[in-house]
DSSP file (Angstrom, degrees, kcal/mol; ACC not computed):
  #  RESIDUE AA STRUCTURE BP1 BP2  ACC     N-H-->O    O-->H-N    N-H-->O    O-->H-N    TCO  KAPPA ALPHA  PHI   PSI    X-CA   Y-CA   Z-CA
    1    1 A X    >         0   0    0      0, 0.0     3,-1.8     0, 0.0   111,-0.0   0.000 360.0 360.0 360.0 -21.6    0.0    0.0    0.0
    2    2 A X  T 3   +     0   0    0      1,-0.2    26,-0.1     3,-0.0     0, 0.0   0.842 360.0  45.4 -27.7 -41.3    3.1    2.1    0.3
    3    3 A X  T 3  S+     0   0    0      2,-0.1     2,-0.6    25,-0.0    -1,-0.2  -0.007  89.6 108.4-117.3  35.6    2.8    3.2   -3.3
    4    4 A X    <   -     0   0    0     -3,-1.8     2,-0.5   106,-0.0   109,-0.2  -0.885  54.8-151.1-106.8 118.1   -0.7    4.0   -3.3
    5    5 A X  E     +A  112   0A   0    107,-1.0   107,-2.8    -2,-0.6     2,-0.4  -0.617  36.2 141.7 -86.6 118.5   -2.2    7.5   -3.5
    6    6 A X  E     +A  111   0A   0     -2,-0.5   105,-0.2   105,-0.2     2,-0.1  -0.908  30.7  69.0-146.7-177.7   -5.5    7.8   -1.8
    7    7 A X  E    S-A  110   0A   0    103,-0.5   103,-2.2    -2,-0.4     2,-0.5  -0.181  74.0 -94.8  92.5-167.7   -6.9   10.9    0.4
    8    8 A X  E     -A  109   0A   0    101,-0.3     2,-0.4    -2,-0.1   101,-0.2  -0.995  41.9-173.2-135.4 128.3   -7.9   14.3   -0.4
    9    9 A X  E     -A  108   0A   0     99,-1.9    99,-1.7    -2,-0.5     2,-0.6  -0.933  16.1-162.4-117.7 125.8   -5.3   17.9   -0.1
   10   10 A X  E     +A  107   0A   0     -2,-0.4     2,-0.4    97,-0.2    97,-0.3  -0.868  22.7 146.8-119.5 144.0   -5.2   21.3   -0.3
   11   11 A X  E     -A  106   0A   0     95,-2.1    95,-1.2    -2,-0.6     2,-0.1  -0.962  46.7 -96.0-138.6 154.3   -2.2   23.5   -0.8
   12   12 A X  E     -A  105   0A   0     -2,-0.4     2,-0.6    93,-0.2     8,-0.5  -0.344  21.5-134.5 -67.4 146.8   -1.7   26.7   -2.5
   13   13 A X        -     0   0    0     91,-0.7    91,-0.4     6,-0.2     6,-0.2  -0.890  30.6-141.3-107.3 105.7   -0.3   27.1   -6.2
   14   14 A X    >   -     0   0    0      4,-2.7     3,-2.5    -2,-0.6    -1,-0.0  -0.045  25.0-101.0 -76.9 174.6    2.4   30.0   -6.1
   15   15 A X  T 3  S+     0   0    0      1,-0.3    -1,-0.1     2,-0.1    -2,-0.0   0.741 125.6  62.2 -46.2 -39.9    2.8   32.7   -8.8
   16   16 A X  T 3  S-     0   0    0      2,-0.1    -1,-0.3     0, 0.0    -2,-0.1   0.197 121.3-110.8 -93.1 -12.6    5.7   30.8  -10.1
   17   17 A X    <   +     0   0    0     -3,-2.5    75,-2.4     1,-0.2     2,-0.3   0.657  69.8 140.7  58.9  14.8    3.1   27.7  -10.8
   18   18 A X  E     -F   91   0B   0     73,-0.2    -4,-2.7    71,-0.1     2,-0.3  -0.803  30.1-169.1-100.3 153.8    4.6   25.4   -8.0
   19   19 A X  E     -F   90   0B   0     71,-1.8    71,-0.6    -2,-0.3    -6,-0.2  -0.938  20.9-114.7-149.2 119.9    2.6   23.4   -6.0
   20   20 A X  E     -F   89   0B   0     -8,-0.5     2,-0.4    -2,-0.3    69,-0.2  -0.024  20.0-146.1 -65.7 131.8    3.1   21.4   -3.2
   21   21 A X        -     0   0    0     67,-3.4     2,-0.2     2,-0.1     5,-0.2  -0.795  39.6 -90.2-109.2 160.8    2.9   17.8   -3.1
   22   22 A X    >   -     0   0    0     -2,-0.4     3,-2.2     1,-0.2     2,-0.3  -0.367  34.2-128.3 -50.1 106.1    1.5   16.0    0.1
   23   23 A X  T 3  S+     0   0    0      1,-0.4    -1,-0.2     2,-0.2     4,-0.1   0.350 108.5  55.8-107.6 -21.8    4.8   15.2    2.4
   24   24 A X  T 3  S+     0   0    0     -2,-0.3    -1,-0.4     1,-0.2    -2,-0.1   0.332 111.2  48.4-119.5  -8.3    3.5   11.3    2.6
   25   25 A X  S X> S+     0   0    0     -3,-2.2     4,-1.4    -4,-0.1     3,-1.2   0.647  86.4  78.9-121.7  -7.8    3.5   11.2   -1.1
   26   26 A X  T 34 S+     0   0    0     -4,-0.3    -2,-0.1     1,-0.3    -3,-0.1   0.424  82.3  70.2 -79.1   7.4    6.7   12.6   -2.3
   27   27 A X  T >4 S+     0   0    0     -4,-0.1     3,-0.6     2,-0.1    -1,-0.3   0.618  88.9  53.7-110.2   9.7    8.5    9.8   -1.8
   28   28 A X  G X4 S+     0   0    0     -3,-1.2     2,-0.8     1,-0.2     3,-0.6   0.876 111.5  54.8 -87.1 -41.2    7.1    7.5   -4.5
   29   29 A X  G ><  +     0   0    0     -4,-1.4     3,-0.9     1,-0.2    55,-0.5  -0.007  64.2 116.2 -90.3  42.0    8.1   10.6   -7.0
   30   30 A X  G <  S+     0   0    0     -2,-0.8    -1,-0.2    -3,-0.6    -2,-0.1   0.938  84.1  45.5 -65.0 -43.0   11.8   10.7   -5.9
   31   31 A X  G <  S-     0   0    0     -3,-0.6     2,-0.3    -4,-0.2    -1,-0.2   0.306 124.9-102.3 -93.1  25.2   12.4    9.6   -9.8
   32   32 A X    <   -     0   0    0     -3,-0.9     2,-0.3    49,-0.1    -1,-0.2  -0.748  34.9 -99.2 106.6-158.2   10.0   12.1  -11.0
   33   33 A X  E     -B   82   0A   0     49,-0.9    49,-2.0    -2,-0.3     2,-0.3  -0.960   9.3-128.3-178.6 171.6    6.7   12.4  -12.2
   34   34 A X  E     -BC  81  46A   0     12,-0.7    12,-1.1    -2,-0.3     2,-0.5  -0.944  27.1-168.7-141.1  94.1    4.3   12.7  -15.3
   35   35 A X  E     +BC  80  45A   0     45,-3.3    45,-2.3    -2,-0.3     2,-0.3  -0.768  18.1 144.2 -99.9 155.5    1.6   15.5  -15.6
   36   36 A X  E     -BC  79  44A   0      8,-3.4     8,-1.7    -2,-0.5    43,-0.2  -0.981  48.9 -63.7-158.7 166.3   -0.7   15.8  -17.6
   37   37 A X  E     - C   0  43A   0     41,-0.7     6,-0.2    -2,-0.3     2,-0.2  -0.179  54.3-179.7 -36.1 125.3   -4.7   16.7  -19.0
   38   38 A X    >   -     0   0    0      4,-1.8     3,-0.6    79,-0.1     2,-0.3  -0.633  22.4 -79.3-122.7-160.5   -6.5   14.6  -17.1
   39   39 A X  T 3  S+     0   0    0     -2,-0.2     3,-0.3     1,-0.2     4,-0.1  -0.656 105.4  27.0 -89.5 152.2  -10.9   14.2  -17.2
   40   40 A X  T 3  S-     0   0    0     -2,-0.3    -1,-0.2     1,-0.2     3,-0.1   0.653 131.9 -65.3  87.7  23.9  -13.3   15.9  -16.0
   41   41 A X  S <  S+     0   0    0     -3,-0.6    -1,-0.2     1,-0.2    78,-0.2   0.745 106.1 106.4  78.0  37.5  -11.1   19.1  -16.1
   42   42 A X        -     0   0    0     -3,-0.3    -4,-1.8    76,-0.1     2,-0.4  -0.233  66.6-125.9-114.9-154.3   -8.4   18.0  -13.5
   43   43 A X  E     -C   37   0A   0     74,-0.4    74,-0.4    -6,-0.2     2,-0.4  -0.900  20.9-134.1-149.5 169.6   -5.0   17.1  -14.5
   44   44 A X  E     -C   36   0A   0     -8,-1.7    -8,-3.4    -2,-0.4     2,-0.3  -0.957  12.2-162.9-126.6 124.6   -3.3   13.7  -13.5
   45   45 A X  E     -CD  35 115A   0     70,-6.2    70,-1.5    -2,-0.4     2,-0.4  -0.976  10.7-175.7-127.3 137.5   -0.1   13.0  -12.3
   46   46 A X  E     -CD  34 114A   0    -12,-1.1   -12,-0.7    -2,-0.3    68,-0.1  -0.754  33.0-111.7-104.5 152.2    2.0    9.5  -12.2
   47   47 A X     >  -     0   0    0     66,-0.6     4,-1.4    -2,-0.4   -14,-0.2  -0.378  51.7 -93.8 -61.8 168.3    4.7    8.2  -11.1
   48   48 A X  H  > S+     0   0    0      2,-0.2     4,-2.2     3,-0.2     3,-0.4   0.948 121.8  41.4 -63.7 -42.7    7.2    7.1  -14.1
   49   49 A X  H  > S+     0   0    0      1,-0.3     4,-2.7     2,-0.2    -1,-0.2   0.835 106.2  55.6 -70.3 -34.5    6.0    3.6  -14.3
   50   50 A X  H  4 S+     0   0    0     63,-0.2    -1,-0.3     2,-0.2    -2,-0.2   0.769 110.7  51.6 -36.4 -52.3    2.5    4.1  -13.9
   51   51 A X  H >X S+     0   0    0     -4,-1.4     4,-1.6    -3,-0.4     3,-1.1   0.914 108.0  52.1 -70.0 -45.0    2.9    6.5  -17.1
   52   52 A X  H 3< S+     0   0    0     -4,-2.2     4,-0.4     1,-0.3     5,-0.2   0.902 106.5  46.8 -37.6 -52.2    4.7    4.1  -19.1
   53   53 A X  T 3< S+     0   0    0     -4,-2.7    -1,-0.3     2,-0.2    -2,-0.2   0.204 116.1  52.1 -90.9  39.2    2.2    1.2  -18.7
   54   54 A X  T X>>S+     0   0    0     -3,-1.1     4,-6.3     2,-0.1     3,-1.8   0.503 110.1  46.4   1.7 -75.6   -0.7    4.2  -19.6
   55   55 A X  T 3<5S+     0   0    0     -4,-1.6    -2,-0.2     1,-0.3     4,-0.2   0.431 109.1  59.0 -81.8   6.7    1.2    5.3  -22.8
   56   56 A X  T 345S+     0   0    0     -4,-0.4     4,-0.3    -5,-0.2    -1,-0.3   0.498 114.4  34.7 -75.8 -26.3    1.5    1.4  -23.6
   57   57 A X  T <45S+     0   0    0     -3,-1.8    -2,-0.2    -5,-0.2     3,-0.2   0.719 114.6  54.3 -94.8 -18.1   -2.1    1.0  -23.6
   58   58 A X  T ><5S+     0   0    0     -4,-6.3     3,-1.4     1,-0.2    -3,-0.2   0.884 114.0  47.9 -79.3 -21.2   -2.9    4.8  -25.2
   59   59 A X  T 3 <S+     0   0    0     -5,-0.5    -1,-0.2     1,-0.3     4,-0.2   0.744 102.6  67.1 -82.5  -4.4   -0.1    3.5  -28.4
   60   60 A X  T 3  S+     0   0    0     -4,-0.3     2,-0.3    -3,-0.2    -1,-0.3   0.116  83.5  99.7-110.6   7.9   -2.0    0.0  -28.8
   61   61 A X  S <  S-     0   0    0     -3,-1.4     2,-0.9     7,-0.1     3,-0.1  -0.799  86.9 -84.7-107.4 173.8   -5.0    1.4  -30.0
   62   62 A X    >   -     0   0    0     -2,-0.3     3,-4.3     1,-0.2     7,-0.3  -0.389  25.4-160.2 -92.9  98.9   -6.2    1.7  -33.2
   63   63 A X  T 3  S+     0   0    0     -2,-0.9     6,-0.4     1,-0.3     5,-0.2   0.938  89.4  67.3 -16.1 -61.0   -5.0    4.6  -35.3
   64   64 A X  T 3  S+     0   0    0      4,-0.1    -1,-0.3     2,-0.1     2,-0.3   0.819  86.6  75.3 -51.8 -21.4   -7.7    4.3  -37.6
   65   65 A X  S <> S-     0   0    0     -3,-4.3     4,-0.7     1,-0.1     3,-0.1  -0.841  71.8-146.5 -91.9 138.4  -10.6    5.4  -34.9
   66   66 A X  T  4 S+     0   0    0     -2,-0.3     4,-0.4     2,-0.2    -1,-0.1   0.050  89.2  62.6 -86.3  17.8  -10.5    8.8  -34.4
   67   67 A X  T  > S+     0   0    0      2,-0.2     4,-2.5     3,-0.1     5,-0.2   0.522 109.3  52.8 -84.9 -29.7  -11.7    8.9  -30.4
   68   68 A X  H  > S+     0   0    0     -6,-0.2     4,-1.0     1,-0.2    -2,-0.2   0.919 104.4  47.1 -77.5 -46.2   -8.7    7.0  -30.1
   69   69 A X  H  X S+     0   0    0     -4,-0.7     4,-0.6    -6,-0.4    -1,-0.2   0.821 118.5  44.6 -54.0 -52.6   -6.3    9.4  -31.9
   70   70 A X  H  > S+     0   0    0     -4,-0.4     4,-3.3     2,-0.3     5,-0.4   0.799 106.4  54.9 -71.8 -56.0   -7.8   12.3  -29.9
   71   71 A X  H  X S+     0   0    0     -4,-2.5     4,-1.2     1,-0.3    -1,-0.2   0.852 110.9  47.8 -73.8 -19.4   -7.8   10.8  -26.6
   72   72 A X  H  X S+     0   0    0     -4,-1.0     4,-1.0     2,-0.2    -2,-0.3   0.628 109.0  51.8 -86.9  -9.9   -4.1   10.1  -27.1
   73   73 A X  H  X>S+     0   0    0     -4,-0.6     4,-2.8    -3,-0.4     5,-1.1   0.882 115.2  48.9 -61.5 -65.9   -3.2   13.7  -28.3
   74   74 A X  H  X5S+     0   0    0     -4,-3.3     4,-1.5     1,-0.2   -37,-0.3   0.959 119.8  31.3 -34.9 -53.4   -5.1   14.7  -25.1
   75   75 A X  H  <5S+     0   0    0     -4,-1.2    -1,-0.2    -5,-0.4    -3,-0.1   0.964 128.1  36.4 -77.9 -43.6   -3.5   12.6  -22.7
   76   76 A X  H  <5S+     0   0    0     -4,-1.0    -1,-0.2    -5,-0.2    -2,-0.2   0.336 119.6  37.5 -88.3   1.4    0.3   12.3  -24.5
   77   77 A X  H  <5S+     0   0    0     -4,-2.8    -2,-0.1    -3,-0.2    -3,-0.1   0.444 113.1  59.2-118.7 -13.2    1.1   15.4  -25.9
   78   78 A X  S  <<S+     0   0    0     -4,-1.5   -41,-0.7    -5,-1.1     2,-0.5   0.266  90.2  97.4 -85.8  30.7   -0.5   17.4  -23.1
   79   79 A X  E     -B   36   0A   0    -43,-0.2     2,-0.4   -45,-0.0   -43,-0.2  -0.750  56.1-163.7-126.5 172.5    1.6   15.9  -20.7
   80   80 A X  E     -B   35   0A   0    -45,-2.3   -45,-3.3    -2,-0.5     2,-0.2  -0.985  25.2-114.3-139.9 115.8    4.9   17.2  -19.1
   81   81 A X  E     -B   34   0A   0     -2,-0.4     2,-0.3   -47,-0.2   -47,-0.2  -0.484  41.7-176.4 -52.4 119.6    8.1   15.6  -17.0
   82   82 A X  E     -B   33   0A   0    -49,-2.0   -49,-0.9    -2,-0.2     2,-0.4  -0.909  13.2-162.0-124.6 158.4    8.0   17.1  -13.4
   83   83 A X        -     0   0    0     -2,-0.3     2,-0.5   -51,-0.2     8,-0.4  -0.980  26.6-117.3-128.5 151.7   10.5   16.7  -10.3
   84   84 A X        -     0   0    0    -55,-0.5     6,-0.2    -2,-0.4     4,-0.1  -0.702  34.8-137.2 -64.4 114.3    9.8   17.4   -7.0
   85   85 A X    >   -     0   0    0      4,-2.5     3,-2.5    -2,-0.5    -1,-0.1  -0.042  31.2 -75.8 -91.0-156.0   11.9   19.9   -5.9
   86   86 A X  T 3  S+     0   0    0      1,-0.2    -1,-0.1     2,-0.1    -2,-0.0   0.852 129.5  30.4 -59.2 -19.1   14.0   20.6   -2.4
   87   87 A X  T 3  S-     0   0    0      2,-0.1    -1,-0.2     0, 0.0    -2,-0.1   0.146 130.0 -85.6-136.9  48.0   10.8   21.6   -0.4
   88   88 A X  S <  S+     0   0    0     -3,-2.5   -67,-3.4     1,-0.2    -2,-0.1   0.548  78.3 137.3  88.9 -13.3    8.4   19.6   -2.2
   89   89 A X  E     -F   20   0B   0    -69,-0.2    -4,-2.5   -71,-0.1     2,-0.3  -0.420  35.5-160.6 -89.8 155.9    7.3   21.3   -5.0
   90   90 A X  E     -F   19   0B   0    -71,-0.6   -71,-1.8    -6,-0.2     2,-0.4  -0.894  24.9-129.8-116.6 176.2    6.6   20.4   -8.5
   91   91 A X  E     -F   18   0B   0     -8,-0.4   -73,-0.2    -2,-0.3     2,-0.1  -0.916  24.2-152.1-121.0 113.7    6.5   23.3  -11.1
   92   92 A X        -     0   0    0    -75,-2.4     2,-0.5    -2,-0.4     5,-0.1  -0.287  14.0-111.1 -64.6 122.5    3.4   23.4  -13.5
   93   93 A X    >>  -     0   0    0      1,-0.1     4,-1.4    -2,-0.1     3,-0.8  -0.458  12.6-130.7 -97.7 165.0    3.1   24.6  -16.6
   94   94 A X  H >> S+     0   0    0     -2,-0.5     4,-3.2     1,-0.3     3,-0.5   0.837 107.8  57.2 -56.0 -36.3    1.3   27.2  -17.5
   95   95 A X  H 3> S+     0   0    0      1,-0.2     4,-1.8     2,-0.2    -1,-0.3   0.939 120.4  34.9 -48.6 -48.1   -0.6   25.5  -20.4
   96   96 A X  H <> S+     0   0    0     -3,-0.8     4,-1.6     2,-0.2    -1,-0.2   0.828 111.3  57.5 -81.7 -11.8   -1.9   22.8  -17.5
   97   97 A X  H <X>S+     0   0    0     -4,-1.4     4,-1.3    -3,-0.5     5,-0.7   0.958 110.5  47.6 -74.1 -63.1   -2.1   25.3  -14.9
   98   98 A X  H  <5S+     0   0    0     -4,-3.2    -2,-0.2    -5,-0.3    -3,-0.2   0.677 111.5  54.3 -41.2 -44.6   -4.5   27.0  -17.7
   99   99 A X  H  <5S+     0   0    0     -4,-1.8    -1,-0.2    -5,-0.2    -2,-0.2   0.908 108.6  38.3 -27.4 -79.9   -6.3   23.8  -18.1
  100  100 A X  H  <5S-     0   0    0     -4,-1.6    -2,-0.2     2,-0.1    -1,-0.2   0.804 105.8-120.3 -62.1 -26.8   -7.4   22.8  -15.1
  101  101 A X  T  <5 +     0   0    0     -4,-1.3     2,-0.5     1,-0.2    18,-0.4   0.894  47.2 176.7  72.3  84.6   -8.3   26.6  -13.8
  102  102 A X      < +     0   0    0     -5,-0.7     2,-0.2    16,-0.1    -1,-0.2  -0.968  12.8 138.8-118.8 135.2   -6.0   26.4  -11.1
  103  103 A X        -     0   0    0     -2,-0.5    17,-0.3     2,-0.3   -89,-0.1  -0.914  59.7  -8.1-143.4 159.4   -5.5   29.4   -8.9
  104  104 A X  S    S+     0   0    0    -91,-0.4   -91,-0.7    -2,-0.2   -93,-0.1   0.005 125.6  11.9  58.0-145.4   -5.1   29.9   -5.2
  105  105 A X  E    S-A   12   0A   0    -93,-0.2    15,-0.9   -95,-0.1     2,-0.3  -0.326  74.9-171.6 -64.0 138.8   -5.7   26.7   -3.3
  106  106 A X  E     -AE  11 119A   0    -95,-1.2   -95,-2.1    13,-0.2     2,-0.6  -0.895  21.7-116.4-141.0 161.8   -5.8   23.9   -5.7
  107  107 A X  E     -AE  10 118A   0     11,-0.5    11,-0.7    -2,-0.3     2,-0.5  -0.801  15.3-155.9 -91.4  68.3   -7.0   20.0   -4.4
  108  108 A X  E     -AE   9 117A   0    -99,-1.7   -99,-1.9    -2,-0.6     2,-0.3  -0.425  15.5-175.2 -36.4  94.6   -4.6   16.7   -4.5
  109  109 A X  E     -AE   8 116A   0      7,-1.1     7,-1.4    -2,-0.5     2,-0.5  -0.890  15.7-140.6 -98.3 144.7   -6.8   14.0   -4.6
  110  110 A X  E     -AE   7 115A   0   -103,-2.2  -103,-0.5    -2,-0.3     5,-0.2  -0.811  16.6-175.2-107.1 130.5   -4.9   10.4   -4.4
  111  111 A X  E >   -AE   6 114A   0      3,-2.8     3,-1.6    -2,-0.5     2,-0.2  -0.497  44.7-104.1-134.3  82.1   -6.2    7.9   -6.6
  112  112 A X  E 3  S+A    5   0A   0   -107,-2.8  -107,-1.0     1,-0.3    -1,-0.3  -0.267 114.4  23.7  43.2-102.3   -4.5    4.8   -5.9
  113  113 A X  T 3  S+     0   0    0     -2,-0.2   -66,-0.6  -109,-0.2    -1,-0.3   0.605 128.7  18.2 -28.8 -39.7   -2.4    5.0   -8.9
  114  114 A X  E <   -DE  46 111A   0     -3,-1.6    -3,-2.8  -109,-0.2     2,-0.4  -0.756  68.8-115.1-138.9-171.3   -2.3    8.4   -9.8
  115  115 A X  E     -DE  45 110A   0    -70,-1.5   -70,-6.2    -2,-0.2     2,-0.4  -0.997  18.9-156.0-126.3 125.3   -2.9   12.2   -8.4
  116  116 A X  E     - E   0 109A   0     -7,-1.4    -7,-1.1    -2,-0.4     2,-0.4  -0.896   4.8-157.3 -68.0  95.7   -5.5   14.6   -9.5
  117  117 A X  E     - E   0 108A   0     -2,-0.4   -74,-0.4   -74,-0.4     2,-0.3  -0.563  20.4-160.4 -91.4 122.3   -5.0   18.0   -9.0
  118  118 A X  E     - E   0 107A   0    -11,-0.7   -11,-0.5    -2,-0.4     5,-0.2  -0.801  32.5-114.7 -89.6  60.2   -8.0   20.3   -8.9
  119  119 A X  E >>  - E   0 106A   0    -18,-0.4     4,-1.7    -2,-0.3     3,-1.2   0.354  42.4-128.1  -1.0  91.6   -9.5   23.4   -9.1
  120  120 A X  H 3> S+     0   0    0    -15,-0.9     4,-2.0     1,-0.3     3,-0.4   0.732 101.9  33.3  -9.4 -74.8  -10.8   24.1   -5.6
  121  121 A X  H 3> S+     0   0    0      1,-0.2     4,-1.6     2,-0.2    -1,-0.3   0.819 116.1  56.2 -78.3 -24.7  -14.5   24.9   -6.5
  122  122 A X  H <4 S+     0   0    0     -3,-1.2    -2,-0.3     2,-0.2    -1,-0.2   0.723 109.2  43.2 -82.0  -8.7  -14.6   22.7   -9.3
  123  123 A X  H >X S+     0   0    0     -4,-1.7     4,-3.3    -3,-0.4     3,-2.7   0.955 110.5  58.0 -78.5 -50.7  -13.6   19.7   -7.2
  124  124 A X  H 3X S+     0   0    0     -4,-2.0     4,-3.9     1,-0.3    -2,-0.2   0.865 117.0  38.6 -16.9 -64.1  -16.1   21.0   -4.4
  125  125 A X  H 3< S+     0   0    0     -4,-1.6     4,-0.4     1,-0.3    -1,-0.3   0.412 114.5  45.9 -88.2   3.7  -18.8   20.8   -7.2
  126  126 A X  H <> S+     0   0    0     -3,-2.7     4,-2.1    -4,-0.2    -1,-0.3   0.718 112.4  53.7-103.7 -21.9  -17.9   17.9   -8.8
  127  127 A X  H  X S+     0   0    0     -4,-3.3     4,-2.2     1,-0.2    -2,-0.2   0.914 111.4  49.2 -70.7 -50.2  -17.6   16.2   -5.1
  128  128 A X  H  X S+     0   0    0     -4,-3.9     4,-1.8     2,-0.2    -1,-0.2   0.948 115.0  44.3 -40.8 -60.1  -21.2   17.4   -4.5
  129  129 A X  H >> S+     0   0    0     -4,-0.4     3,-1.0     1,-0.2     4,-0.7   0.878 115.8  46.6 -31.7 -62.6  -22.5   15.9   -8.1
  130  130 A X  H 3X S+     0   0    0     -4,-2.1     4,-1.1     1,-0.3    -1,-0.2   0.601 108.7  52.1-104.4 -38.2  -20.8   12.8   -7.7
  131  131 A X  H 3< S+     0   0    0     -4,-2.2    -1,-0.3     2,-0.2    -2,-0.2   0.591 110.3  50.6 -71.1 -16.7  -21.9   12.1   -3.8
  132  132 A X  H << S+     0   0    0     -4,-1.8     3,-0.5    -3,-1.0     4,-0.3   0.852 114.7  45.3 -80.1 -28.7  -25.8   12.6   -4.7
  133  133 A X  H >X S+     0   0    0     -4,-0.7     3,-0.8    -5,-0.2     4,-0.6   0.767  87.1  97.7 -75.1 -40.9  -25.4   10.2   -7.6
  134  134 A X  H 3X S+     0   0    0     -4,-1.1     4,-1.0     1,-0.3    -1,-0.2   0.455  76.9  51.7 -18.0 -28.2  -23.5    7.7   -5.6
  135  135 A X  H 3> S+     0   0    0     -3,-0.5     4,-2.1     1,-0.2    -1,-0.3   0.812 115.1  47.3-102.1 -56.2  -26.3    5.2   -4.7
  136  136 A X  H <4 S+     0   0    0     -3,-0.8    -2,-0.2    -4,-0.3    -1,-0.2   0.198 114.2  44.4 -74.3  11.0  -27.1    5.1   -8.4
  137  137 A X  H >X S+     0   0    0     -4,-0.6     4,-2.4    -3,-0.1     3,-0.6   0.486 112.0  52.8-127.2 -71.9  -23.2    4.7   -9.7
  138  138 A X  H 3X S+     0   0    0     -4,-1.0     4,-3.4    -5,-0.4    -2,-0.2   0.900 110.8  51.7 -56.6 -34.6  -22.6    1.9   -7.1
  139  139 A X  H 3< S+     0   0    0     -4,-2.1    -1,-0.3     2,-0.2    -3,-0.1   0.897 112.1  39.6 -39.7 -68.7  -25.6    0.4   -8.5
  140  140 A X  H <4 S+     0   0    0     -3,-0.6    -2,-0.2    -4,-0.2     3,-0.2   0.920 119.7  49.8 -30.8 -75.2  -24.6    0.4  -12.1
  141  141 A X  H  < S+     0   0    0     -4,-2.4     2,-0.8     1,-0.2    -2,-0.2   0.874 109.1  47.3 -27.7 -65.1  -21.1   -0.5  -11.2
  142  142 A X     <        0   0    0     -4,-3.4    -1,-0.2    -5,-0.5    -5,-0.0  -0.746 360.0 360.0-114.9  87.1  -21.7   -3.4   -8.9
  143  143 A X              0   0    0     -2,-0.8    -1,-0.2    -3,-0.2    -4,-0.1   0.151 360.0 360.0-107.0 360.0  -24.3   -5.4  -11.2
């Protein structure tokens, strides 16, 4: 479970575009990290191996459909090598910074595998959506 991201953070996003990651998680990115466009307007960050076997599964689809093509522009060309620096930070760029809407206090969410990083009120509101719907999801889901 060591190398599992789960819980929810907020820390502020400086002028500069760095943003602190959660002290409990920065050592599973000692060798770096992968951000990138993620869904639902967040961005996603992995560890390196985690983005490898991703970008093995986004290159094994089929050229010829064009959802496929798209969702692998999204996901592989918006995405960016980050390190954690000496007090924790990575540094964003502006293009994902732009993405996401992040300003001021911005959300870490751990999801096992990866991190999402959030817009503050849009996580708020998507957290609201997502928890009235819940009953009806788990439903769906668990068939």
């Amino acid at each position: 479970m060591d190398n599992l991201f789960i819980g929810e953070y907020r820390h502020q996003l400086d002028d500069k575009g760095r943003l602190a990651i959660p002290s409990k998680f920065r050592s599973n990115l000692k060798k770096g990290a992968v951000v990138t466009k993620g869904l639902d307007g967040c961005l996603f960050l992995y560890m390196p191996d985690e983005w490898n076997k991703l970008v093995m599964k986004l290159t094994q689809m089929p050229i010829s459909q064009s959802n496929a093509r798209a969702f692998a522009r999204l996901m592989i060309a918006g995405a960016m090598a980050v390190e954690v620096d000496s007090q924790g930070r990575i540094n964003l760029p502006r293009y994902l910074i732009d993405f996401a809407g992040l300003k001021g206090i911005s959300v870490i969410a751990g999801l096992m595998s990866r991190l999402e990083i959030w817009n503050e009120k849009k996580w708020e509101e998507y957290k609201k959506k997502t928890e009235k719907e819940s009953e009806k999801m788990a439903e769906a889901l668990f068939i």
